[in-house]
C-alpha positions in Angstrom: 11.0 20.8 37.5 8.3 18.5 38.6 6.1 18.0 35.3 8.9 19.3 32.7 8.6 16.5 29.5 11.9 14.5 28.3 12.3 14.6 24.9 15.1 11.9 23.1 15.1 9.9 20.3 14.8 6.4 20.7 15.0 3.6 18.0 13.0 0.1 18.1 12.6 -3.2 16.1 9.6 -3.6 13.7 8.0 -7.2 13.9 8.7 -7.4 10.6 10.2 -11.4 9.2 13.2 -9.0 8.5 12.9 -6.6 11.3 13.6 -2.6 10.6 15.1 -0.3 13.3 12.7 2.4 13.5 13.3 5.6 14.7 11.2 7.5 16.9 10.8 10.6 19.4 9.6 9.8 22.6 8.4 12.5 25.3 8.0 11.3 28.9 6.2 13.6 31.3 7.9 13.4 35.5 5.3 11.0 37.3 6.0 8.5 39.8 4.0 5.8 38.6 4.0 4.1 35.0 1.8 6.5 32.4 -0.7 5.6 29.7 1.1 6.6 26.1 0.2 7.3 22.9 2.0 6.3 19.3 1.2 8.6 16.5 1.6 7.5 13.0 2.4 10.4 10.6 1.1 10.5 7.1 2.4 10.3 3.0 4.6 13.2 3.9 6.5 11.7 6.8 7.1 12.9 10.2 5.3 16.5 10.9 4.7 19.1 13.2 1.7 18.1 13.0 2.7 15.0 15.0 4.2 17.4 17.4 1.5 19.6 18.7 -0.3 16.2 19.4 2.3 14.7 21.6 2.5 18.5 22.8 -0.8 18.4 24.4 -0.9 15.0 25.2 2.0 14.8 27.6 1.4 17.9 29.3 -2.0 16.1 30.5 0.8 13.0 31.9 0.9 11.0 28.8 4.1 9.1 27.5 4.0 9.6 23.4 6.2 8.4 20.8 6.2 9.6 17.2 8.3 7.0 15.2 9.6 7.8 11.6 8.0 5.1 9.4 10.0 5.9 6.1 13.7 6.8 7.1 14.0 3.1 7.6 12.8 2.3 4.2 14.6 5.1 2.6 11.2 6.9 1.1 10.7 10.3 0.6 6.9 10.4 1.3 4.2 11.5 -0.9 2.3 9.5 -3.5 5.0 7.5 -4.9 7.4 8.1 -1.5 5.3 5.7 0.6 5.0 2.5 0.9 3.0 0.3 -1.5 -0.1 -0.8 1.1 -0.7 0.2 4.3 -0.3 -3.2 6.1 3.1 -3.1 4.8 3.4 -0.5 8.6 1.2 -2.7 10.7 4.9 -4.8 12.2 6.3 -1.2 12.7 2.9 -0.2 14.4 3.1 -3.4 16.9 6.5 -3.3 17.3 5.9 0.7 18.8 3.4 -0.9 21.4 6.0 -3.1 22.1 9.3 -0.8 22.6 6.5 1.2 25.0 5.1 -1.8 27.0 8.7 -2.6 28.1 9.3 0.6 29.3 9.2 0.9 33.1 7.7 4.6 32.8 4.6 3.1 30.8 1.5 1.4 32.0 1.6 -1.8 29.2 -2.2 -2.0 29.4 -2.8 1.6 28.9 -1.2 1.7 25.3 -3.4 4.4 22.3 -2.7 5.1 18.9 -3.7 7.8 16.8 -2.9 8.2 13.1 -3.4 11.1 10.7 -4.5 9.9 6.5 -2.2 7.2 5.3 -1.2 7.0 9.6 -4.6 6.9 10.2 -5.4 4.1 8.0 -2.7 2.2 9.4 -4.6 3.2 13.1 -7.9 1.7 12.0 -6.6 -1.5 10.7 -4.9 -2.0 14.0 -8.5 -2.1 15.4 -8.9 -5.1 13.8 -8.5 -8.7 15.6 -6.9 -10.0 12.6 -4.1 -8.1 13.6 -3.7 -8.0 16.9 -4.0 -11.9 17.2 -1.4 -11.7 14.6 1.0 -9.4 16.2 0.5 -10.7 19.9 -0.8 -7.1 20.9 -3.6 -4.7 21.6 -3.7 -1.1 21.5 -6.7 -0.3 24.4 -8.1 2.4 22.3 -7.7 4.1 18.7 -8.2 7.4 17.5 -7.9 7.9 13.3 -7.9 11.1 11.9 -9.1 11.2 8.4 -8.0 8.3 6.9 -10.1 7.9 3.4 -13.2 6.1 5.0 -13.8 5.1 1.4 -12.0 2.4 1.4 -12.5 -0.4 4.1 -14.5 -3.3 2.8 -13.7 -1.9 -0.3 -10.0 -1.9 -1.2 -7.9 -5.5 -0.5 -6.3 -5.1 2.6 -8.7 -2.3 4.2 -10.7 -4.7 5.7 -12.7 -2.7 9.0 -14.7 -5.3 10.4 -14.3 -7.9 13.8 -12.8 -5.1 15.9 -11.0 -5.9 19.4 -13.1 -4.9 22.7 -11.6 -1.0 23.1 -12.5 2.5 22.7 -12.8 3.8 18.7 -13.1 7.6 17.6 -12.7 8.5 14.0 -12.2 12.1 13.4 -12.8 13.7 9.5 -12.9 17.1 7.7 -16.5 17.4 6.2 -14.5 18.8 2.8 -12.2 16.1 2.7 -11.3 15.2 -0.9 -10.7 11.8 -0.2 -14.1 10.7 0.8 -16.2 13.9 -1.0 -19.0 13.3 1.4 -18.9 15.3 5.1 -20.7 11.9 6.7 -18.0 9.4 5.4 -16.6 8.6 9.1 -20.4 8.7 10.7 -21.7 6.4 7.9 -18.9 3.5 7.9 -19.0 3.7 11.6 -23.2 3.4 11.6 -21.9 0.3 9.4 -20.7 -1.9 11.9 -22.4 -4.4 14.2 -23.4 -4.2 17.6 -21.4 -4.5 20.1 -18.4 -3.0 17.8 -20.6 -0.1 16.8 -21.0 1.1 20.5 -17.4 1.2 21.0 -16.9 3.5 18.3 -17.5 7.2 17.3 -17.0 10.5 14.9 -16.4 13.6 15.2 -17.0 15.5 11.8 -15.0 19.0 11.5 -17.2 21.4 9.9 -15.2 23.7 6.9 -11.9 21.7 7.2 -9.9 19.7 4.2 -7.7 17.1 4.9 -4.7 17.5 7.1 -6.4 20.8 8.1 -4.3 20.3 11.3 -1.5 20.6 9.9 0.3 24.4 10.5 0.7 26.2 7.8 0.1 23.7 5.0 -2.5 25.3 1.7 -1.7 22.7 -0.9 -3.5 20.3 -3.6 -1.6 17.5 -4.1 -2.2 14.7 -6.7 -3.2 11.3 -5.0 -4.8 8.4 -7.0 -6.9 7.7 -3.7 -8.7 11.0 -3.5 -12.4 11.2 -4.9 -13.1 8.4 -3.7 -10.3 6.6 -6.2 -11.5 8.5 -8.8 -7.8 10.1 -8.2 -6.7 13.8 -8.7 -6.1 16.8 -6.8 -6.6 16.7 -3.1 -6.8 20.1 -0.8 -5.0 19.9 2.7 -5.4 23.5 4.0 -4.9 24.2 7.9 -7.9 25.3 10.4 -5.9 26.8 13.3 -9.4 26.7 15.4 -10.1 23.4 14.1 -6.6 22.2 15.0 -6.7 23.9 18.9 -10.0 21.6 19.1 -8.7 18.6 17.9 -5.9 18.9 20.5 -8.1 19.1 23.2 -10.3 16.3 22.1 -7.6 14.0 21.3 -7.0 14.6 25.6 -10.0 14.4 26.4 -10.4 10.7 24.1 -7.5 9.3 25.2 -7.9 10.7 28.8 -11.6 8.8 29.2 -10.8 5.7 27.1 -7.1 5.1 29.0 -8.2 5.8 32.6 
């Protein structure tokens, strides 16, 4: 049927010294030309449905996505002390997705997003950075970070947020996020950045949502030496069904503007 997605698993090199085979799901919608695509980068927990209802929406409007499994390969378990140690540690596995996709025939290599959700969304925003990109031999054209302890960048070695590459930016937060304690986190580290790179990037500030609030079914606190602004403690990640049907559609409607 003319539209149906493929779903398969896939695997792919990291451009890591010591490369790791990553594995991934990738969902291809029926088009006859090459797609834009979309990586998204789970969180602490590892791979989610959360991922899922993104790469749900998204390839029903025509895009290619592919949700690789960052810890398998490592043999973590996820959470605080199942993850890896810093979040650059994922930036080769992050390249080495916009690779495996820019080699596919099915993909448009210059239309190539990312979006990340907390320690994926970190990993998203760093990406944004020419420091990495020139590193890596890559670009992403645009970048869309959900929650991902604004906080930290500028703050915290390694979460440096600053020289970003010419390409579309939104950063999306829960205004009771736990990590950050303050609703304009994402608007205020975004109002931080120089012009031009200021103009290529915006928030969107979820009223009455916690962290992870689009993940289904999740009502948890969880202990995180990051939340509170690394104050550490007890983070809440409870799930806004209305909040999460809205972030679907925006994420569309982002990547659909920023990859035409």
């Amino acid at each position: 049927m003319r539209g149906f997605p493929s779903r398969s698993y896939v695997a792919f090199a990291s451009l890591h010294e010591r490369p790791l085979t990553i594995a991934a799901r990738l969902m291809t919608p029926s088009r006859e030309r090459p797609a834009p695509a979309v990586v998204l980068l789970h969180g602490s927990a590892g791979p989610s449905t959360r991922e899922g209802g993104y790469a749900e929406a998204l390839h029903a409007a025509g895009f290619v996505t592919l949700e690789p499994d960052l810890w398998s390969a490592r043999g973590l378990t996820g959470g605080d002390a199942g993850r890896p140690k810093t979040i650059p540690e994922i930036l080769p596995d992050v390249f080495g997705a916009h690779g495996f996709l820019a080699r596919r025939r099915d993909v448009d290599p210059r239309r190539i997003g990312v979006a990340g959700f907390s320690f994926g969304g970190v990993a998203a925003m760093l990406a944004a950075t020419k420091a990495y990109g020139e590193r890596f031999g890559a670009q992403f054209a645009a970048f869309m970070p959900f929650y991902p302890a604004c906080w930290t960048y500028n703050v915290m070695p390694g979460h440096e947020w600053r020289d970003l590459v010419d390409a579309p930016l939104l950063l999306v937060t829960g205004a009771l996020d736990d990590y950050d304690d303050d609703p304009q986190a994402g608007p205020k580290l975004v109002a931080s950045l120089p012009a031009p790179e200021g103009a290529r990037a915006c928030t969107k500030v979820f009223e009455d949502c916690h962290h992870g609030f689009d993940m289904p079914g999740i009502d948890i606190a969880v202990p995180d030496p990051l939340a509170h602004r690394g104050q550490g403690g007890q983070a809440r990640m409870r799930h806004h069904a209305k909040a999460t049907a809205e972030a679907h559609r925006l994420c569309v409607e982002f990547f659909k503007k920023a990859l035409d």
